[in-house]
C-alpha positions in Angstrom: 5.5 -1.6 -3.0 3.5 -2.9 -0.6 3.4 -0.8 3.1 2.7 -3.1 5.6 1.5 -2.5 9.1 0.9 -3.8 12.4 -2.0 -5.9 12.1 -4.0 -6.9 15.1 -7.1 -9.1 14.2 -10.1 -8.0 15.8 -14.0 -9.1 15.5 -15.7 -8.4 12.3 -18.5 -8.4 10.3 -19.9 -9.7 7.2 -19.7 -6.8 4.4 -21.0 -7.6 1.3 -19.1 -6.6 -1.6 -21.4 -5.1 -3.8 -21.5 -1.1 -3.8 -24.2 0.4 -2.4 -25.3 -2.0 0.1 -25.7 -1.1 3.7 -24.7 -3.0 6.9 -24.9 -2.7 10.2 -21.5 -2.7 12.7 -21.4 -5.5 15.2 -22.6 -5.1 18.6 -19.4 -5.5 20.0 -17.8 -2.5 18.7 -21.0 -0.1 18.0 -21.2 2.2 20.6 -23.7 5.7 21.2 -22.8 8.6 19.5 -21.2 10.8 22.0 -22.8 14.6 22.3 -21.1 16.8 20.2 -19.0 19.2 22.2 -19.6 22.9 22.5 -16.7 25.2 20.8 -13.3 24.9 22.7 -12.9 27.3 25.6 -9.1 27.8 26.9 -10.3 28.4 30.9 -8.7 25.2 32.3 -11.2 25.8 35.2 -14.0 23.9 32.6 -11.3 20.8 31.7 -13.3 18.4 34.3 -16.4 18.9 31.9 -14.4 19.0 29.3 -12.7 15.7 30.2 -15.8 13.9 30.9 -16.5 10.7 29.3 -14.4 7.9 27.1 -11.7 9.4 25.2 -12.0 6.6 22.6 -15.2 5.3 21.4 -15.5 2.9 18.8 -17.9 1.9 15.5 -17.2 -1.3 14.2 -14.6 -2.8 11.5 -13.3 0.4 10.1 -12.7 -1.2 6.4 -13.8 -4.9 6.1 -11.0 -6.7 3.3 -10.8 -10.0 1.6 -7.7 -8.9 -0.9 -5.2 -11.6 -1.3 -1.2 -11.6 -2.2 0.1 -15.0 -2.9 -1.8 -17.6 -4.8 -1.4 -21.3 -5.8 -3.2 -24.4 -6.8 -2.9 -27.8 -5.6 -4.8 -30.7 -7.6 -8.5 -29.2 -7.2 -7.7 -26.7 -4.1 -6.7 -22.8 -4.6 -4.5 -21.9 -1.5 -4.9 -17.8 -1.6 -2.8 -15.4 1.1 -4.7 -13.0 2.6 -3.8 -9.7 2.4 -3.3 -7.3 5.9 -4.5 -10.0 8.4 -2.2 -10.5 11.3 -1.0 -13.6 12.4 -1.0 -14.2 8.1 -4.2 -15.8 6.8 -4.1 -18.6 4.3 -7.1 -19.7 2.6 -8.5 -23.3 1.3 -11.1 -22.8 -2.0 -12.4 -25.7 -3.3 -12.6 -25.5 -7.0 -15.6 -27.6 -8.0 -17.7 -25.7 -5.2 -16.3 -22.4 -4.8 -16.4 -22.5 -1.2 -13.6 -21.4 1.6 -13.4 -25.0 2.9 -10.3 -24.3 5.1 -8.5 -21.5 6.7 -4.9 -21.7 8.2 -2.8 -19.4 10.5 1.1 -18.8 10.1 2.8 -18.4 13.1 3.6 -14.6 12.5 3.5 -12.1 9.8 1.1 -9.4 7.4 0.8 -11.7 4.6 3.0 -13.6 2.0 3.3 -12.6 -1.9 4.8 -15.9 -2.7 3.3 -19.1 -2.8 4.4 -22.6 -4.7 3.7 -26.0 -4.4 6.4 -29.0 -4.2 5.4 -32.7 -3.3 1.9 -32.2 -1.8 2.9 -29.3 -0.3 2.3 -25.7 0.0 4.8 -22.7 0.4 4.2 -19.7 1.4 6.8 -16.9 1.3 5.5 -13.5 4.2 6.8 -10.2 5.0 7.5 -8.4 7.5 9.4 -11.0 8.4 10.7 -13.0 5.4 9.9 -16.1 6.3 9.0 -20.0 4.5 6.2 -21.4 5.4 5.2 -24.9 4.7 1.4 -26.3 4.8 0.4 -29.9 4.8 -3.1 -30.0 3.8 -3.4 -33.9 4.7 -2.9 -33.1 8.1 -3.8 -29.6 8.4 -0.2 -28.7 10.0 1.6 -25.7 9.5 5.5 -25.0 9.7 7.7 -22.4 9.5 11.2 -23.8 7.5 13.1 -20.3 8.3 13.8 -17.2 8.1 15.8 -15.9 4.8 16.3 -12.1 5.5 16.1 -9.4 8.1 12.9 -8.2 9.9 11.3 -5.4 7.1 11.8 -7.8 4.6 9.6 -9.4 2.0 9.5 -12.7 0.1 8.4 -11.7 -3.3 7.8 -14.9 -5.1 8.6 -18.9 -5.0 9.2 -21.2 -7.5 9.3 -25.3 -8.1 11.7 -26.7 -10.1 11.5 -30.1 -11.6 12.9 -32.2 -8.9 10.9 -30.7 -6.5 13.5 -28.1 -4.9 11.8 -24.5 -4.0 13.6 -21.1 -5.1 12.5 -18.1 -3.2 13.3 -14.3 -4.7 13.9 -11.9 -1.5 14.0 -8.0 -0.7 15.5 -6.0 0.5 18.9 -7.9 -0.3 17.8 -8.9 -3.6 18.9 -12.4 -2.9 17.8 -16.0 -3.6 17.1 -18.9 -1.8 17.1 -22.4 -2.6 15.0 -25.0 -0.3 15.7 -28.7 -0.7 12.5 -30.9 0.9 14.2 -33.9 0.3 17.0 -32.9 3.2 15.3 -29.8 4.7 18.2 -27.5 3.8 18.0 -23.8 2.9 21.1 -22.3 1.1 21.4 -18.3 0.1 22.8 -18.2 -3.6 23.3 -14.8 -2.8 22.2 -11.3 -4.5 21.5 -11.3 -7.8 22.7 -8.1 -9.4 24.2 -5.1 -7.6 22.5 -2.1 -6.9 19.2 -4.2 -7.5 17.0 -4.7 -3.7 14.6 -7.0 -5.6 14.6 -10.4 -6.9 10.7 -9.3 -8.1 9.8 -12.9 -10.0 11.2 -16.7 -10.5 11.7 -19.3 -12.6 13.3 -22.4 -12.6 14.0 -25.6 -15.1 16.7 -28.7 -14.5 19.9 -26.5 -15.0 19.1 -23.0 -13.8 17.0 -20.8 -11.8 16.4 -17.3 -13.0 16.1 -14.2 -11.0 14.2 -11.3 -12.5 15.1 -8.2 -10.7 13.8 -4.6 -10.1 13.9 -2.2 -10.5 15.7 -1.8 -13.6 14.9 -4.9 -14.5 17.8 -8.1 -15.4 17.1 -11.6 -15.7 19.9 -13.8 -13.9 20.6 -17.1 -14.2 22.2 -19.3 -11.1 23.5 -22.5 -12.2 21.5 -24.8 -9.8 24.9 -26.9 -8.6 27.5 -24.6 -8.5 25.8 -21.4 -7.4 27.3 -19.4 -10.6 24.9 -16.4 -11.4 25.6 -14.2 -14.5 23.3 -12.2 -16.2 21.9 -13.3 -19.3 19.7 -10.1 -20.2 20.6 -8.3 -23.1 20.0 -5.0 -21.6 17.3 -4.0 -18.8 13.7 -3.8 -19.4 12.3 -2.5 -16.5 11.4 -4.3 -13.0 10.4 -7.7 -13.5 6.7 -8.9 -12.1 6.9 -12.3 -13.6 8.8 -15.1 -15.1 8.3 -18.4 -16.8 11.0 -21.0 -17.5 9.2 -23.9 -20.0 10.1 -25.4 -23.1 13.6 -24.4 -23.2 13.0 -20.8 -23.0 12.6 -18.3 -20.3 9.6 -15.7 -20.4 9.1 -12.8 -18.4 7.6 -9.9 -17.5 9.7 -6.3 -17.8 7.9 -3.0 -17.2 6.0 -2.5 -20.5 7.0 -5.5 -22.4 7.2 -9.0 -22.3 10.6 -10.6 -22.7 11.0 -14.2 -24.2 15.0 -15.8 -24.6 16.7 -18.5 -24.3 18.4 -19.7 -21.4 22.2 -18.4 -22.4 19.8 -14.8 -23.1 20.5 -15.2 -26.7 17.6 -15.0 -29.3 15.5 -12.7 -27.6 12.4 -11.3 -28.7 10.9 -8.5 -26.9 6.8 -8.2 -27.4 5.3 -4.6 -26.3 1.9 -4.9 -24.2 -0.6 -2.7 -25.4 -0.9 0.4 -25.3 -3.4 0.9 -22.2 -1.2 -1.2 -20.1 1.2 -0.4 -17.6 2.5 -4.4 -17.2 1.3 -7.8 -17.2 0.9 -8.5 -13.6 0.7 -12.4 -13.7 1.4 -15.1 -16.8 1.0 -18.3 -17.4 1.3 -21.1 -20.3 -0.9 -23.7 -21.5 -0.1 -27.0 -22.0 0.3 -26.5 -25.9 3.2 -24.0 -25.2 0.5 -20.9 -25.8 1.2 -17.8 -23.2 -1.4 -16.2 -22.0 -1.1 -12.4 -19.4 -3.3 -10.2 -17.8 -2.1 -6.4 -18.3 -3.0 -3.8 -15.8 -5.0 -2.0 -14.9 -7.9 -2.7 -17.3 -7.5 -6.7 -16.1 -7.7 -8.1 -19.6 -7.1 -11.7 -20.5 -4.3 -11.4 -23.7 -2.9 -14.3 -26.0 0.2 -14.4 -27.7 -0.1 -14.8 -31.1 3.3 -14.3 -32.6 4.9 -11.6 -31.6 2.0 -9.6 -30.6 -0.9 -10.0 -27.7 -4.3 -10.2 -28.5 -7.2 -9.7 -26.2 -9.4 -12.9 -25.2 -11.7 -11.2 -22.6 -11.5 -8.9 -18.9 -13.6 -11.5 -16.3 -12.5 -8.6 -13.8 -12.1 -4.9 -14.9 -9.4 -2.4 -13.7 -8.2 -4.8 -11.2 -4.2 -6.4 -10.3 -4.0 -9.7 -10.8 -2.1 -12.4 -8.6 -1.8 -15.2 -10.9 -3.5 -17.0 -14.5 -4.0 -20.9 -13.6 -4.7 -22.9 -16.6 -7.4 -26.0 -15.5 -7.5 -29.2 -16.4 -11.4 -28.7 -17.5 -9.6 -26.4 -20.3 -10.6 -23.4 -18.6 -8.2 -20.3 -16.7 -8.3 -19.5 -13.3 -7.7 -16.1 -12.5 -7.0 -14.7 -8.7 -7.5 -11.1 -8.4 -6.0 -8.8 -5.8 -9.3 -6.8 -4.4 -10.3 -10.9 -3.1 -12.0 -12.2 -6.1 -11.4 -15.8 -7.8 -12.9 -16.0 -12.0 -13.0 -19.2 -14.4 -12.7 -17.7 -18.1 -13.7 -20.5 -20.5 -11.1 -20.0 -23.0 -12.8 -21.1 -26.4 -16.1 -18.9 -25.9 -14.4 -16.2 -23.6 -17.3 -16.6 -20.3 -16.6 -16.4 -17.4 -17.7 -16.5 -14.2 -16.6 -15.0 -11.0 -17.0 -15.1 -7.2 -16.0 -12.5 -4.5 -14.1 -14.2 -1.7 -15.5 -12.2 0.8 -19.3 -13.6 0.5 -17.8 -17.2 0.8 -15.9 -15.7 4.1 -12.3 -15.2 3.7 -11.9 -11.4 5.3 -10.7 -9.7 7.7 -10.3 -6.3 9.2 -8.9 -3.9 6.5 -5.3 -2.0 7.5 -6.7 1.3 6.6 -5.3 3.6 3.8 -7.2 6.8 4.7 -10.2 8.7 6.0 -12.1 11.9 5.5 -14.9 13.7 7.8 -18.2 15.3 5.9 -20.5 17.7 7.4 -23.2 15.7 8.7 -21.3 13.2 9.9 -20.0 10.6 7.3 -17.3 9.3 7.7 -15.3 8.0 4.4 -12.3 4.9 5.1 -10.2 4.1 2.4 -9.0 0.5 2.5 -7.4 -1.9 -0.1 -9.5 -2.0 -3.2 -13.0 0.1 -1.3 -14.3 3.0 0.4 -16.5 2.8 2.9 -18.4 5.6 3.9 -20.1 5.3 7.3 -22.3 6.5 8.9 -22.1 5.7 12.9 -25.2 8.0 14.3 -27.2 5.4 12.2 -24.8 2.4 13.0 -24.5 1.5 9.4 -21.9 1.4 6.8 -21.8 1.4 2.9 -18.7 -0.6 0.7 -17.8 0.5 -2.8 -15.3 -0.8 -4.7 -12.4 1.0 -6.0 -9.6 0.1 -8.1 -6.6 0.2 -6.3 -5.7 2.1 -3.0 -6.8 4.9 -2.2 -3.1 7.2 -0.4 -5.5 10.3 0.3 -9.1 11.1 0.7 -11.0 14.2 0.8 -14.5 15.0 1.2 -15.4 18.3 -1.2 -19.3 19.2 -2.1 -20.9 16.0 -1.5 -18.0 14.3 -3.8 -14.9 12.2 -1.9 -11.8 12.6 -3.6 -9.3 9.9 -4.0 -5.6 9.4 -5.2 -5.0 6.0 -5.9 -1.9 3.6 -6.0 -0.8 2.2 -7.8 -2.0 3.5 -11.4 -2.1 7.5 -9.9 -5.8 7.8 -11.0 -8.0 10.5 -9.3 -11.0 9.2 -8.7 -14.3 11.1 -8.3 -16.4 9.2 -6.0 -20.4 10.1 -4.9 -20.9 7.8 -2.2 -25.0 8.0 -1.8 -25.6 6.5 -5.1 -22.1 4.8 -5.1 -20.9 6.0 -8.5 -17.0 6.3 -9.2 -16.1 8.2 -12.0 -12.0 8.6 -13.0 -10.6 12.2 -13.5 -7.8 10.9 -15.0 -4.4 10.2 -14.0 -1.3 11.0 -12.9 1.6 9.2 -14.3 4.5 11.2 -15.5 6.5 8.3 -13.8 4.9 8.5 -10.7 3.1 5.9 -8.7 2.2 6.8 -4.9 0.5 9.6 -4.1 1.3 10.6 -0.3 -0.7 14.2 0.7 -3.6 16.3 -0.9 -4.7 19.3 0.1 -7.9 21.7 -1.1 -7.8 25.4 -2.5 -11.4 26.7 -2.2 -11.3 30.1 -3.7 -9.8 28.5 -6.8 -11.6 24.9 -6.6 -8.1 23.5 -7.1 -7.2 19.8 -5.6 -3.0 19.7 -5.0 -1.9 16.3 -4.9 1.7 15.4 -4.1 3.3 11.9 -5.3 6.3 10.0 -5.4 7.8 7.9 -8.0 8.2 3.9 -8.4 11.3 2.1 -7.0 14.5 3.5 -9.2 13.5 6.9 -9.6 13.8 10.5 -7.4 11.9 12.7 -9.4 8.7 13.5 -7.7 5.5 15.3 -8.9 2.7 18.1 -7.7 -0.7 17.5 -9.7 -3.0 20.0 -10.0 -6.3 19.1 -10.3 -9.2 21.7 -11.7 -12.0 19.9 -9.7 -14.7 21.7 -12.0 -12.7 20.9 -15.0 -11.7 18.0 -14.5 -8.5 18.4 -15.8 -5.1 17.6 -14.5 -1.5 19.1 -14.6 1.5 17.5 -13.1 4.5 19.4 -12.4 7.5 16.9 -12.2 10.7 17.3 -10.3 9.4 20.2 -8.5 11.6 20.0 -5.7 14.4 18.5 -7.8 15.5 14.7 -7.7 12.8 14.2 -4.9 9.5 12.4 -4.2 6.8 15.2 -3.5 5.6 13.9 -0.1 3.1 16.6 1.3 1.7 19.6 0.7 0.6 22.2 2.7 -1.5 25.5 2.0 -0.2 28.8 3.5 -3.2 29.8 6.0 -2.2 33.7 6.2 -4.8 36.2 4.0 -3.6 36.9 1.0 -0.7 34.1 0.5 -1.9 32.1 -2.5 1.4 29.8 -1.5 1.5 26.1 -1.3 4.6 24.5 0.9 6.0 21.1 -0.6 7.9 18.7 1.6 11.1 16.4 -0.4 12.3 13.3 0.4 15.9 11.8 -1.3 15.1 8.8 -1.6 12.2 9.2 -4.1 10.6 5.7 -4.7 14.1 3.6 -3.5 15.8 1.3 -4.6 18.2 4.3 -6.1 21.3 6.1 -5.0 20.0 9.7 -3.6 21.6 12.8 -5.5 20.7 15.3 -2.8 21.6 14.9 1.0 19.5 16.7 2.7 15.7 16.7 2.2 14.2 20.0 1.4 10.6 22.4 1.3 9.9 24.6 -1.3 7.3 27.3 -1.6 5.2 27.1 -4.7 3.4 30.4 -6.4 -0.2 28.6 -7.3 -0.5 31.8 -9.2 2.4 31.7 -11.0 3.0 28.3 -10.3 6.5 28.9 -9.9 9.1 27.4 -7.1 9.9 30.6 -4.9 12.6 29.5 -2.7 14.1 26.2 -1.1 15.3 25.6 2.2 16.7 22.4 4.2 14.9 22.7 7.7 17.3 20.6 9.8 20.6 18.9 8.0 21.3 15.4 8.2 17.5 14.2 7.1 16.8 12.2 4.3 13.2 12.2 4.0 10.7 14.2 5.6 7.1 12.8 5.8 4.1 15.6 6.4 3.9 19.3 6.9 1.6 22.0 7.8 1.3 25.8 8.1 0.0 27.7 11.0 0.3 31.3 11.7 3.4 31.4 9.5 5.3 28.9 11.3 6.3 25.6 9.2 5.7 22.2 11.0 7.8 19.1 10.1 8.1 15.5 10.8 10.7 13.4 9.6 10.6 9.7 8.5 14.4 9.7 7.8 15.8 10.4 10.7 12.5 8.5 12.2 10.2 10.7 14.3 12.3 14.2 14.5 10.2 17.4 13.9 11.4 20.4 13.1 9.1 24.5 13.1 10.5 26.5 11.0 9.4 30.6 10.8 8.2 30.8 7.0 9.4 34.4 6.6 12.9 34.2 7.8 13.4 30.1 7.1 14.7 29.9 10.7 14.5 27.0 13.0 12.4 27.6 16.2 12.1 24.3 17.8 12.9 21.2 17.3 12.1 17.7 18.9 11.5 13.8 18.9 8.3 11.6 18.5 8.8 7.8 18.7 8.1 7.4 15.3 6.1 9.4 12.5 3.1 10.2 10.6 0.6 13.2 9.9 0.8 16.9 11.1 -3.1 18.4 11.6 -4.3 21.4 12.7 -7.2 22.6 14.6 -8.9 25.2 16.5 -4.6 26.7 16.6 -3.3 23.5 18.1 -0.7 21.8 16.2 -1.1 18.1 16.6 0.8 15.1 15.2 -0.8 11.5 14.3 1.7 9.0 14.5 2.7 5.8 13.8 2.1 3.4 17.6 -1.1 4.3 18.1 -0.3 8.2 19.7 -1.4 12.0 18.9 1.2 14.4 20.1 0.7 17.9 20.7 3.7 20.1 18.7 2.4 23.7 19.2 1.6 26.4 18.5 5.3 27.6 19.4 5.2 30.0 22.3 8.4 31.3 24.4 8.9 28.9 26.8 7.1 26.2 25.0 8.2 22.3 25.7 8.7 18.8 24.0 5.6 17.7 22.3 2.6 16.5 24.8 0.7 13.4 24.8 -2.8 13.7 24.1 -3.5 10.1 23.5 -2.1 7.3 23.5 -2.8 3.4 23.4 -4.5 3.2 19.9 -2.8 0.3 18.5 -1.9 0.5 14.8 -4.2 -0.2 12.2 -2.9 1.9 9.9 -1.5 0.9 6.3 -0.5 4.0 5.5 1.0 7.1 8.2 -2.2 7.9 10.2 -3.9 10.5 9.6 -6.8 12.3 11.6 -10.1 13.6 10.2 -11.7 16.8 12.1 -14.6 17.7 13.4 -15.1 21.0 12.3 -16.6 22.6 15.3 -15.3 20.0 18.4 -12.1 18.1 20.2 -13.3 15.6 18.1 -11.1 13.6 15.2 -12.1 10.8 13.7 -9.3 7.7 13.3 -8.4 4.1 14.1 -8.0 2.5 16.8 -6.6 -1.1 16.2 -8.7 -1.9 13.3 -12.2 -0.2 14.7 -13.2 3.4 13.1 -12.8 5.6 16.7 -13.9 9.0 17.5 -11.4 10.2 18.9 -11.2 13.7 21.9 -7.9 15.2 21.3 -8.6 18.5 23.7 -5.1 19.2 25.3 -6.4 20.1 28.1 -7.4 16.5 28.5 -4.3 14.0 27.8 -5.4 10.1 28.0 -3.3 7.2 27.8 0.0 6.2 27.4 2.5 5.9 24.6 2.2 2.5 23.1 5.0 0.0 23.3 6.6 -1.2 20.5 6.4 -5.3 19.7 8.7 -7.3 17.5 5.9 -7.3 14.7 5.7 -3.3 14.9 9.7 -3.1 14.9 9.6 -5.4 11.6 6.9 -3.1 9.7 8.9 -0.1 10.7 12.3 -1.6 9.4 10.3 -2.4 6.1 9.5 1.1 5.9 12.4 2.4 6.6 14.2 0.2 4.2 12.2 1.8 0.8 
């Protein structure tokens, strides 16, 4: 599920795609390295020093992206969304040339997963406000048609039917929409199955148009005059990603298989992707009636033949896939998620491919993560890439990755990732830009959301949350040295795993885990309150289980220091919570206007949170307040809650601000700035949050 942010575009810089090649930050956001501090001193009498200089200085595009949602073609045009640039981005490739010929702005909006074409036109469906948009390519004008669902919500995908009228598939309401361009009317044919938040994938033909939901996964069937919907799936098959209506059958794409029945759901045939696949992201026919998928995540081209699928070729490994466009040359088009476009010549399985950000449709990357290294690199995760830069040298490095990476951390030389969706662990040396997988997750789980580092036993924790429709989270450990990986599900039971946090007194070989009810929503929690655990690493045991503060659903990020437990909740939004380890009591608690990571450093206990604003939380003294400002006014250019990435020996963390990488001085002694205010566009990406 995609977790959008508040985007603000910024200036950028050409970053070539290719791993391992260096580039230089532009002028306008490169600034000098500022002197490293000297070790924190607490005599307020030095804070003027101390205090001396920007508080913010800034490097340059943090993570440059040209990933792309929604795709469509019209006659010899691609028209691709792109993905994380705010106001949304739409792209014009011509076909024949390859070349970004045009590029047009929405009027608000992260992106849009849906796109269609009806009479000359192009639709685009956005989030986080579920809006239709309609581009006229012969005069370059763009307009908004309306809004079909409340702020935080998505439009997952469009569809034409044969007259010409548009169907839209919404969340979180799981409704559809019908658009008529003929008269300009929108009508809601309401929510397609109860207790289902996603109409996932469409498909219309003269009579019907067909939901396919998620995330268990029915195919529904509204009568296109009357508005009747009944179900015409034989029994769920897991959340849809796609679906086909042609030739007097419906086709579709159900978790791990691919479903194809006739319109009254009768005659069904049910055809298992292989093995190594997960799903078949996108599908198409060919104009002989022959269906064609991509499966994730190895990105391979399959045919059906029967009632099996047989692979024709992978133009772009280990990659999602937005759509498979059969050409009137005889050839498929294929539009891939990390921002590339390939043409796969069917009969001799070629192809060719081109990355869309060296013909210029990018953007400033929402980032996903970020780690510090001794020495001064610092690694930003972003969709589909790390870059690891390196700003005393003013230069930056892109590798590609496959996926997104939820957590980074930099160990020996090596930068860890967990990636979404597929859970792989990635083992990434970014001098010689080599990636090497570790393995993965699974276990029903899809996102991880916190890592943390056991040194005396080389032992990377990773915590993780399911897909929509399940609770049951997961801790991974993972024997760095080994390379080996054990996942312990439902450790905190009928909850996601959302962070993990090492005890920091000698001797305690404990690890704290952090629940949340909702698991990967779109489900009915089981438990009402969410819980911590403490986990024996030696036996690898759960020890006890407390609810810090009643009435919570979900809490985000903890951390340990000096024995004291430190909270913050998404669910209710922004409450924290320090509880005493020992006796599982409740010290303090308190409000931030939103949420995000808890850090600690040189014994201060600061929180990163969504708005653009590090708080100060403790340590917990007698007499201590409400959390402190220590900065404020970044923006938010996070995808992902922000996080902060320590210098070891200074007031210096290393973040976002907007979209630039920012070095960041977070000494309390020296608060700067002010809390930032929340717009309409922030509000939206919070409600979307909020709502999975």
């Amino acid at each position: 599920m995609e977790r959008r942010r508040l985007l603000n575009t910024g200036a950028g810089f050409t970053l070539a795609a290719v791993a391992g090649q260096t580039i230089t930050p532009s002028a306008a956001h490169a600034a000098t390295t500022p002197k490293a501090a000297t070790a924190p001193a607490d005599d307020r009498s030095t804070a003027g020093h101390r205090c001396s200089g920007a508080p913010v200085s800034t490097y340059g595009v943090a993570s440059l992206t040209a990933a792309i949602v929604g795709t469509t073609v019209l006659g010899n045009h691609a028209y691709l969304v792109a993905r994380g640039q705010n106001p949304t981005l739409v792209g014009e490739i011509d076909l024949t040339t390859r070349k970004l010929t045009r590029t047009f702005r929405l009027d608000r909006g992260d992106g849009g997963w849906a796109a269609t074409v009806s009479g000359g036109q192009v639709y685009i469906g956005t989030y986080p406000f579920p809006d239709i948009h309609r581009i006229d390519p012969g005069t370059g004008t763009v307009t908004r048609i309306g809004t079909i669902g409340p702020a935080g919500g998505f439009v997952w995908c469009l569809t034409t039917a044969p007259d010409g009228t548009v169907y839209a598939g919404t969340s979180p309401r799981g409704e559809v929409w019908e658009y008529k361009p003929q008269t300009g009317t929108l009508r809601n044919l309401g929510a397609a199955m109860a207790g289902e938040q996603y109409v996932r994938a469409i498909a219309a033909d003269d009579q019907y148009v067909y939901a396919g939901t998620l995330p268990r996964g029915y195919i529904v069937a509204y009568d296109r005059t009357t508005g009747v919907r009944r179900s015409i799936t034989p029994e769920p098959y897991g959340g849809a990603s796609a679906l086909i209506a042609r030739g007097g059958r419906v086709l579709g794409s159900f978790g791990r298989s691919i479903v194809d029945l006739a319109p009254d759901g009768s005659d069904a045939h049910v055809i298992p992707i292989p093995a190594p696949e997960r799903i078949a992201d996108a599908m198409t026919v060919t104009a002989d009636g022959t269906l064609y998928c991509v499966g994730r995540p190895s990105g391979t081209v399959y045919r059906r033949e029967g009632d099996t699928l047989v692979k024709v070729a992978a133009p772009a490994t280990g990659d999602e896939h937005r759509a498979l466009v059969p050409l009137p040359d005889g050839k498929m088009l294929g539009a891939v998620g990390s921002g590339r476009l390939w043409w796969l010549n069917l009969r001799t399985g070629t192809s060719e491919l081109v990355e869309l950000i060296d013909v210029g449709l990018s953007g400033p990357d929402p980032v996903q993560s970020i780690a510090y290294e001794s020495g001064g690199s610092v690694h930003v995760g972003g969709h589909y890439s790390l870059t690891t830069h390196q700003p005393a040298h003013g230069t930056s490095k892109r590798i590609r990755i496959p996926g997104e990476p939820k957590q980074l951390r930099a160990i020996g030389g090596k930068v860890y990732a967990a990636m979404y969706p597929s859970t792989e662990f990635l083992e990434i040396d970014p001098r010689r830009g080599r990636v090497r997988s570790m393995g993965f997750i699974e276990n029903d789980q899809q996102r991880p959301t916190d890592m943390a580092y056991v040194p005396e036993q080389d032992l990377v924790l990773v915590a993780s949350a399911p897909p929509a429709g399940g609770l049951k989270g997961a801790l991974t450990l993972v024997e760095r040295s080994r390379g080996r990986l054990t996942v312990h599900k439902d450790v905190i039971t009928d909850q996601s795993v959302m962070s993990v946090a090492l005890d920091d007194r000698p001797g305690h070989r404990i690890a704290y885990l952090a629940g949340d009810t909702w698991g990967g929503g779109s489900v009915t929690p089981t438990r009402p309150d969410a819980t911590v655990v403490a986990y024996d690493l030696r036996r690898r045991t759960v020890l006890w289980e407390a609810t810090p503060v009643e009435g919570n659903a979900s809490i985000q990020h903890i951390e340990v220091h000096k024995g004291v437990l430190y909270g913050v909740y998404k669910r209710r939004s922004g409450s924290w919570f320090a509880m005493d380890i020992e006796t599982r009591t409740i010290l303090k608690t308190g409000k931030l206007p939103s949420y995000g990571e808890i850090s600690v450093h040189f014994g201060q206990v600061y929180a990163s949170v969504f708005g653009g604003s590090v708080y100060r939380l403790g340590p917990i003294e007698p007499g201590s307040g409400e959390a402190e400002l220590v900065l404020g006014g970044l923006g938010d250019g996070w995808y992902n809650p922000p996080q902060l990435a320590w210098e070891r020996a200074t007031w210096y963390a290393w973040g976002v601000a907007t979209r630039a990488l920012a070095r960041l001085r977070l000494d309390p002694l020296c608060p700067s700035g002010t809390p930032s205010q929340l717009t309409a566009q922030y509000e939206a990406v919070l409600k979307g949050l909020l709502a999975n």
